[in-house]
C-alpha positions in Angstrom: 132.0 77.9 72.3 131.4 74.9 74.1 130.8 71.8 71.5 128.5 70.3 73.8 126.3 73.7 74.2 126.3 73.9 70.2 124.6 70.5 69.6 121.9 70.9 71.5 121.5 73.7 70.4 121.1 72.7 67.0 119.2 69.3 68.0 116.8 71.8 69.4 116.0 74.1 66.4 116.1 70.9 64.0 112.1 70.4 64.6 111.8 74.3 64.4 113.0 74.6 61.0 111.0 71.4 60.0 108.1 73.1 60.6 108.6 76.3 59.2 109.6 74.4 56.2 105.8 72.1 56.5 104.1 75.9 56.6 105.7 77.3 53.7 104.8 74.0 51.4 101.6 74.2 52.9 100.8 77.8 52.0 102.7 77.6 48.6 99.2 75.5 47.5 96.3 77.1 45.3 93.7 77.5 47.4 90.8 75.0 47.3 87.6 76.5 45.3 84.2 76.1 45.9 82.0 76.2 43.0 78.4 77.3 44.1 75.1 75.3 43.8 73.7 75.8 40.2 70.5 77.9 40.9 67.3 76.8 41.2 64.7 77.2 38.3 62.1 79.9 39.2 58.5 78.7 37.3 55.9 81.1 36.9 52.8 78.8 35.9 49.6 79.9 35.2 46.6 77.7 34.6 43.8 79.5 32.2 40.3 78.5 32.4 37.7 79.3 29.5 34.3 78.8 29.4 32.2 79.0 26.2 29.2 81.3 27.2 27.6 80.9 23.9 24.2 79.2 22.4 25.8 78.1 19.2 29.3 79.4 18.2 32.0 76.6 18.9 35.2 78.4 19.7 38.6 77.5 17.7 41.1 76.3 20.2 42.0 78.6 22.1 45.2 80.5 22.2 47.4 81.4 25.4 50.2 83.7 25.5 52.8 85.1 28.1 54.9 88.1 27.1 56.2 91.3 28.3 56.0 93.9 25.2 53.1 94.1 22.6 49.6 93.2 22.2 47.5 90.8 20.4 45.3 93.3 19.0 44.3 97.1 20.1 40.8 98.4 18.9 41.4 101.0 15.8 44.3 99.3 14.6 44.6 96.8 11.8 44.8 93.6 12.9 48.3 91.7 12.4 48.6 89.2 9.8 48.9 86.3 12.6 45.3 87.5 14.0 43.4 87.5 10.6 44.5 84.1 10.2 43.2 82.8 13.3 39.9 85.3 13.3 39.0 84.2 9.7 40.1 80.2 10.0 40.6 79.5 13.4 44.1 78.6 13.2 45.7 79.8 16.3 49.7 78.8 14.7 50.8 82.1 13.7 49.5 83.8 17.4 51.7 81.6 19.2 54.6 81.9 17.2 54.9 85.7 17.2 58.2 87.2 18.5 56.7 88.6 21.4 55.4 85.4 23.0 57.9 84.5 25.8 55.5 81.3 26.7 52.2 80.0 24.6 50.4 77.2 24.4 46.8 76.3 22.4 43.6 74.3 23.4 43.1 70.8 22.5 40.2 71.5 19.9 37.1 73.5 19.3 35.3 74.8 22.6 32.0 73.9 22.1 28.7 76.3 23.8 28.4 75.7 27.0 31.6 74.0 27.5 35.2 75.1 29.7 38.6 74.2 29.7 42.1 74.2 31.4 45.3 75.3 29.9 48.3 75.3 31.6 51.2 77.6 30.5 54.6 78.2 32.2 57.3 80.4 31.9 60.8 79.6 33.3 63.0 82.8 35.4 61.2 85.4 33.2 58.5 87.1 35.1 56.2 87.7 32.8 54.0 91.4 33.2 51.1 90.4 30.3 48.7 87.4 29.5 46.6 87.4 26.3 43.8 84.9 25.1 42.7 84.8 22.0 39.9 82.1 19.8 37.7 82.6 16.8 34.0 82.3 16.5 33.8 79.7 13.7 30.5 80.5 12.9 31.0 84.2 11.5 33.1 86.0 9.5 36.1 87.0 11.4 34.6 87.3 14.8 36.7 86.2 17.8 37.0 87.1 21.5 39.3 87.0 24.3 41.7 89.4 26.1 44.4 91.4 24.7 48.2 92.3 27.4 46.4 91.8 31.0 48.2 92.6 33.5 49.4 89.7 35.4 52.7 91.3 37.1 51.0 91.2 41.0 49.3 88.3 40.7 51.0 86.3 42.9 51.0 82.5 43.6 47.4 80.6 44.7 45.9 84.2 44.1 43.5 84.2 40.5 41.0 86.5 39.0 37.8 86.0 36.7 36.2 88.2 34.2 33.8 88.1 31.5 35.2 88.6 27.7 33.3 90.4 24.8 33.6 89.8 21.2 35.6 91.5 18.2 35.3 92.2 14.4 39.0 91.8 12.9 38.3 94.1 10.2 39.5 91.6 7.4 36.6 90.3 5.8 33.3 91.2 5.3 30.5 89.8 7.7 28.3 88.5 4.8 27.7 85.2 6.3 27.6 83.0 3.4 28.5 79.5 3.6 31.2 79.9 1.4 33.2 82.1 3.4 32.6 80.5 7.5 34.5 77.7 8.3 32.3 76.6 11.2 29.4 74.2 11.4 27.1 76.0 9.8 28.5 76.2 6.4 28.7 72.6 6.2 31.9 72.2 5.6 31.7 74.4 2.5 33.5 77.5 3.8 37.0 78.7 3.1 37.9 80.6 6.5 41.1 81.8 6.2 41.4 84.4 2.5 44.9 87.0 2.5 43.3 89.2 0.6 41.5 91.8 3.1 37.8 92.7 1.7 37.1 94.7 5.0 36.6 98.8 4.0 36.8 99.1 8.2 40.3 97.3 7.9 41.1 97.4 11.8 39.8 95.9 14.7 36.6 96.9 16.2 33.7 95.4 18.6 31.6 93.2 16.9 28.2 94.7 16.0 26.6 90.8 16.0 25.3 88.3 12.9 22.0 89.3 11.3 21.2 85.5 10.4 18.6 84.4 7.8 15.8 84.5 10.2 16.4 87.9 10.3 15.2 88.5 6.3 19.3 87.8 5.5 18.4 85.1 2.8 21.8 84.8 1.5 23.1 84.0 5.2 24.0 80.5 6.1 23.1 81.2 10.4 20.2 81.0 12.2 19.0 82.8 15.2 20.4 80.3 17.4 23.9 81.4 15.9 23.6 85.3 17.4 25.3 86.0 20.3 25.5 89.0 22.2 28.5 90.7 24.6 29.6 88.9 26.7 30.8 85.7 24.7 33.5 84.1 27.2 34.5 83.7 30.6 38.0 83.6 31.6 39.2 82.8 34.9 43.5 83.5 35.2 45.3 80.8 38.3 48.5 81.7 38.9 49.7 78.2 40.6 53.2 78.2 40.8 
């Protein structure tokens, strides 16, 4: 072979194999990885307004709850331990804390007659399907009102809805209306509210029949007319926002 032929020959492959030797280093690297944007928070937020519709019961702060399973209370049931202690004493602690609450949050302080407020609740990539409200009459026995596991699941963002809610009898203590057993106002600071031991015969929740009052030939009863109150006892009006 001619010595001449074979040196070009080679001179002419040398960038050949140079290159084939780039694309195998090239391809002999791990491949580059992307990691993917963290996702975006979903809110679901809720703003709950509550107006006080009666003459003379202040309402204990009120309680808001988001959850998917459960109820706050059903009527014929006994009321849970967590409910007695906010019907008979106003204390709303136990309500939120329950294992069902996915979101909860509480007024700011008694809701006076006459009065409304705003609470704002969110819950974070959880849809929730239920709402419930609860508060305590303070001037009775174990009254309170609200709304037990709405259904909140279609309501969708800058849509609301407002309804009227009646008042309930948590089955846990007698309605004798004495000052030493009702926390509110009207006792004068005497009453206990909140007693574990259960003194109701009913023993389960039920509408509430209403306060007889001592103008009403009750002389033993620490209310007055002005403290009765008939059906419907608040107004709730449920803004989904977000």
């Amino acid at each position: 072979m001619n010595k001449t032929f074979l040196k070009i020959s080679t001179i002419a492959l040398a960038p050949l194999l140079l290159l084939s030797a780039c694309g195998d280093s090239k391809s002999s690297k791990d491949p580059m990885v992307v990691e993917p944007p963290a996702p975006t928070p979903v809110n679901y937020s809720y703003q709950v307004t509550v107006t006080n519709l009666t003459h003379a019961q202040p309402m204990s702060p009120v309680a808001v709850v988001l959850h998917n399973e459960g109820s706050l209370w059903q009527i014929g049931e006994a009321a849970s331990g967590a409910l007695e202690v906010m019907a008979e004493g106003g204390d709303n602690t136990q309500v939120l804390a329950q294992d069902m609450v996915l979101a909860g949050e509480s007024g700011a302080g008694l809701l006076m007659p006459g009065m409304h407020e705003s609470i704002d609740v969110t819950l974070t990539d959880t849809m929730p399907m239920m709402l419930s409200v609860a508060t305590m009459l303070v001037n009775t026995n174990d009254a309170f009102t609200g709304v037990s596991a709405m259904d909140i699941s279609n309501l969708m963002a800058g849509e609301s809805i407002s309804f009227t809610a009646r008042s309930y009898d948590a089955g846990t203590e007698f309605n004798t209306e004495t000052a030493a057993s009702i926390p509110g106002p009207a006792s004068g600071g005497a009453g206990e509210g909140y007693n574990e031991a259960r003194d109701d015969i009913a023993d389960h929740v039920t509408m509430h029949p209403g306060v007889v009052s001592s103008d009403d030939g009750l002389s033993t009863s620490a209310l007055s007319a002005g403290h009765k109150f008939d059906n419907p006892t608040l107004r709730i009006t449920i803004a989904r926002t977000e």
